[in-house]
N, C-alpha and C positions, 0 to 999 in steps of 0.2 A: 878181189873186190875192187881195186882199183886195176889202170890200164899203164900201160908203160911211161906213159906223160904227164903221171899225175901221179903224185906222192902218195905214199899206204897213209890211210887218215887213221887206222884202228889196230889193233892187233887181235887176233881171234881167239877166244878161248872152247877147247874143240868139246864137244858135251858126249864123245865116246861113240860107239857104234850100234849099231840097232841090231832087231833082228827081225830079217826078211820072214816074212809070210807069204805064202801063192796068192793071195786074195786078190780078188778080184772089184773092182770100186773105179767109178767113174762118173761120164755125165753123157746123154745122148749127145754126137756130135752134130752140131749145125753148123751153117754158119752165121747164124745169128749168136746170139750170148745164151747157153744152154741153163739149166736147170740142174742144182747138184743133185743129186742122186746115184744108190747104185744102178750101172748101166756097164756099158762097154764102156773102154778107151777109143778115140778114131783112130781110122785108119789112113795113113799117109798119101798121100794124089803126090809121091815121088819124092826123092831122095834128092839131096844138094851137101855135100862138104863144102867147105870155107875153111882156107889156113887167114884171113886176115877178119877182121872184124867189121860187119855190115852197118854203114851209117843209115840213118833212116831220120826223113822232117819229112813233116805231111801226117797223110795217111798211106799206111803201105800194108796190102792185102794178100796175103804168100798163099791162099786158095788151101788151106790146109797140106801144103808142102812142108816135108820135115829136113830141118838142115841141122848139119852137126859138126865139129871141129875137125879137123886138120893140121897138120904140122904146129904150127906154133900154138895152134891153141886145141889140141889135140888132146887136156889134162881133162881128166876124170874124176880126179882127188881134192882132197880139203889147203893142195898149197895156194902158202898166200901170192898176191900178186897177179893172178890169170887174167885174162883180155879179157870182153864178154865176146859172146856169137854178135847180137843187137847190141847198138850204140844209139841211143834213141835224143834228138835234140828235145828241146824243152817245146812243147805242145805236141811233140809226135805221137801219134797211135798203131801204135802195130798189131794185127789183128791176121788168126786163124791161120794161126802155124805151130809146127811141133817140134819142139825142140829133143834131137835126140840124141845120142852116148858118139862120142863126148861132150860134153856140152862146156866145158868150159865152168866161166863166170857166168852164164846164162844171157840177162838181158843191163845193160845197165841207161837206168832213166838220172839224164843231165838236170833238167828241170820236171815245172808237170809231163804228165804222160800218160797214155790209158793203155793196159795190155788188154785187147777182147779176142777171148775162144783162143789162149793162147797155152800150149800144152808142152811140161819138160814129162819127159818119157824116163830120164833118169839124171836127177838135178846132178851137177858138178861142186863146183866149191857154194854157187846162192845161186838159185833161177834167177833173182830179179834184185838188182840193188836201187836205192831209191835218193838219191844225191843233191836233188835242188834244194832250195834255198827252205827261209821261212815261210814264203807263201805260197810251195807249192802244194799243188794237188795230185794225187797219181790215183789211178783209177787199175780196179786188176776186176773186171768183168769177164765172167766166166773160165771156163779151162781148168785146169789140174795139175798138182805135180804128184810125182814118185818116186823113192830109193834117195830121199834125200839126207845122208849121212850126218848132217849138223843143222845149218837152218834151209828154209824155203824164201822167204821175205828177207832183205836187212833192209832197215833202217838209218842210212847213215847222216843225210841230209836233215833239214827241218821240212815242215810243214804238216797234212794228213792223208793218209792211207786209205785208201776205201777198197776193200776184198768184198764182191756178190759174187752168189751160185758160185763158189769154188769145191773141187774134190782135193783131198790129199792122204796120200797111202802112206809107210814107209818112212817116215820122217822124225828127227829130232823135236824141231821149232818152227812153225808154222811161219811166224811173224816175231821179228825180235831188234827193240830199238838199240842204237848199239851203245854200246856200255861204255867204252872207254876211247872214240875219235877223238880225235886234236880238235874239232869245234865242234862243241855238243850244242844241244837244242833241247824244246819242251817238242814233244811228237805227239799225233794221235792217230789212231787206226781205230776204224767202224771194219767190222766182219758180220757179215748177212749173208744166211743162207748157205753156210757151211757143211759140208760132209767131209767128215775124217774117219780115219779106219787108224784104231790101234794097233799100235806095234806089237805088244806082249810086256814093252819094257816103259819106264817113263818119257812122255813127250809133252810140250807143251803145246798149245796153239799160238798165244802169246805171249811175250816176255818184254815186260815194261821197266825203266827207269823212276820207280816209285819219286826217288831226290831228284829227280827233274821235272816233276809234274807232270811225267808222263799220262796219256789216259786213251782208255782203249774201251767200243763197247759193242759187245756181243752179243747178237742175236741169232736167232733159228740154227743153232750151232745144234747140228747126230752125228754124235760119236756111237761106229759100230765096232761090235766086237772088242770089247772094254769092259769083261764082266769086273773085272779086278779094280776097275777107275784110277787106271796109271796115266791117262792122260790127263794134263792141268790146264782148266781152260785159261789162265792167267795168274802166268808166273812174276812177282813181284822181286825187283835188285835194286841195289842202292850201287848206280852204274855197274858191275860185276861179279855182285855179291846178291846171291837170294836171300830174302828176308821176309820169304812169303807169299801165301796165295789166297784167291778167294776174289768174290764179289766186294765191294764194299761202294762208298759213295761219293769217292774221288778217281781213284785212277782204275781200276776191274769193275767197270759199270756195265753190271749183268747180273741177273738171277738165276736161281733154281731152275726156275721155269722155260729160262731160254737154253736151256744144254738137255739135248733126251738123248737116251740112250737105247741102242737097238742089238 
């Protein structure tokens, strides 16, 4: 979660392994910001390893090119300390690319950041960490991830989160503010327009910091294949300790109505 020049802010508490299903769940690829749904995954316009870690300010456009780790960042697993692939300065946007095995730490946003049409094919230790301050903003429009062993999203930074049209397969934690970093914060995350495919076993989407005033609110969330409702759309900790789930009308601001099941 952090990079070689920056101190571990957290320590991870690992939430166990999943179990792989064939399924099939995605979003039509554009290149615009696609629409969740099941669909296909894209398909890659070309391959790129990287042993060092890709700075990015601006906007930067990879055409749907999938690139993946190399030598030093060649990890695939939940250890702590991994580089990311993207290194994104504060206003960057990285858009329509695919992140593939290994992937590393995925992406890590310094400040704001918007990731669009941006796809992990098989997350590493987090697709995306999210590290600015209290006022930033990070934008995660469109794309998907999958085979994500512990979380998808961390949270380590302050400010708010905003996930539209995303897919995600295979996963522990969708979104998860972290629990126990040397400078904690009050977070928020908005999710619109969600599609998740259950595991078989328990996942959350998201996982908030109830004793930081965490709050999170969910919308047009289908969860398929979840006859059993082991998915939890908001998982509630008092920094690393759950103590609860559910809508209510502080920090799991969501209804009934907004989670269907297919």
């Amino acid at each position: 979660m952090t990079s070689a020049t920056r101190p571990r802010a957290r320590r991870r508490a690992l939430t166990g392994t999943l179990a792989t299903l064939g399924l099939s769940v995605g979003m039509i690829m554009t290149t615009q910001a696609p629409t969740a749904s099941a669909a296909t995954w894209p398909t890659p316009n070309g391959s790129q390893g990287t042993s060092t870690t890709i700075s990015v300010s601006g906007t930067k456009d990879y055409g749907m090119k999938r690139y993946y780790g190399t030598g030093a960042l060649a990890g695939d697993g939940q250890e702590e300390g991994q580089d990311p692939i993207f290194k994104l300065a504060d206003g960057a946007v990285l858009k329509n690319v695919i992140l593939g095995a290994p992937a590393a730490d995925g992406v890590h946003c310094e400040g704001s950041c918007t990731l669009q049409n941006v796809w992990w094919e098989d997350v590493g230790e987090d697709a995306a960490t999210f590290r600015g301050g209290n006022g930033a903003t990070y934008q995660v429009i469109g794309g998907g991830a999958k085979k994500a062993a512990d979380k998808v999203f961390q949270h380590n930074g302050g400010g708010t989160l905003n996930i539209s049209n995303f897919a995600v397969q295979e996963f522990k934690t969708l979104y998860r503010s972290c629990g126990d970093c040397s400078t904690q914060y009050t977070r928020k995350v908005n999710l619109s327009n969600i599609d998740v495919t259950g595991t078989g076993s328990t996942a959350r989407i998201v996982g908030i910091n109830v004793n930081r005033n965490d709050a999170a609110t969910l919308r047009g969330i289908t969860i398929r294949n979840d006859s059993g409702r082991k998915v939890v759309p908001c998982q509630k900790y008092n920094n690393n300790t759950a103590v609860g789930s559910g809508p209510d009308s502080k920090n799991c601001l969501y209804s009934t109505s907004d989670v269907t099941y297919r």
